[in-house]
C-alpha positions in Angstrom: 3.3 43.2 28.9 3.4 46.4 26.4 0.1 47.8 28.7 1.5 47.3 31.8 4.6 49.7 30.8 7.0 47.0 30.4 9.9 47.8 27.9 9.6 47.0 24.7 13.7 46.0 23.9 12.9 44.0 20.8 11.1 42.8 17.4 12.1 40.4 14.7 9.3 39.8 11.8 10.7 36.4 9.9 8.7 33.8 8.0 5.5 35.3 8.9 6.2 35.6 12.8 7.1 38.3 14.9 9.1 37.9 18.0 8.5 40.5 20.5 11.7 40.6 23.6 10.5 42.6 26.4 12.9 43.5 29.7 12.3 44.5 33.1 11.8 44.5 36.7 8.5 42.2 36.8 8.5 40.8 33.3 8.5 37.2 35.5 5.4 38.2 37.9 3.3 39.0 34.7 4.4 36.4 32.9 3.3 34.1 35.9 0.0 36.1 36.3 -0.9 35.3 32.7 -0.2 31.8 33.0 -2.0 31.6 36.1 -5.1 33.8 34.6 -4.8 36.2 37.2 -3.8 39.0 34.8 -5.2 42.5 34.9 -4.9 45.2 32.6 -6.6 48.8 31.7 -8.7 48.2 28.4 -7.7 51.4 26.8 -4.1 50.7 27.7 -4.1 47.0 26.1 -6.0 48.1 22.8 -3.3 51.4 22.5 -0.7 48.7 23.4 -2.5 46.1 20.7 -2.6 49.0 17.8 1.3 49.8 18.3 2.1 46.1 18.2 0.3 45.8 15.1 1.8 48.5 13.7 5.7 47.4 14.1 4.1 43.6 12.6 3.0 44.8 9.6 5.3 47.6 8.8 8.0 45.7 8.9 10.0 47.4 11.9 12.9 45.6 13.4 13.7 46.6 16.6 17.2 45.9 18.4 18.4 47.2 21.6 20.3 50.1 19.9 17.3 51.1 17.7 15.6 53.9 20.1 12.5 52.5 20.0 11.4 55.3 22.2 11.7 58.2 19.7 9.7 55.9 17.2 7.1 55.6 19.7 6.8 59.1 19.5 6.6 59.2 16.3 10.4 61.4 15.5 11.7 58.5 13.8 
């Protein structure tokens, strides 16, 4: 979902796991295109998308609705 520009509206690392929320228009027709195998993405896109992911896992970011997580994509957090 992250490579296909879907918003990113939270992350919760507990107990090992990280819960990612995403929101958004067509966050239902992905979903069902992954379930179904039909789902397409740009490679560059989903390894960018893959590395940022990672990042907020392991670092220990918690992300909430209220949290900007647009100016820490961009780093001015």
């Amino acid at each position: 979902m992250h490579s296909n520009a879907v918003r990113l509206t939270g992350h919760i690392r507990e107990n090992n796991r990280s819960i990612f929320t995403f929101s958004g228009d067509n966050v239902d027709d992905l979903l069902n295109e992954y379930y179904q195998g039909s789902a397409m993405t740009n490679v560059a896109d989903y390894t960018a998308s893959i590395r940022q992911l990672k990042a907020l896992m392991y670092n220990g970011t918690t992300i909430q609705p209220n949290n900007n997580y647009e100016q820490y994509q961009k780093g001015t957090l």
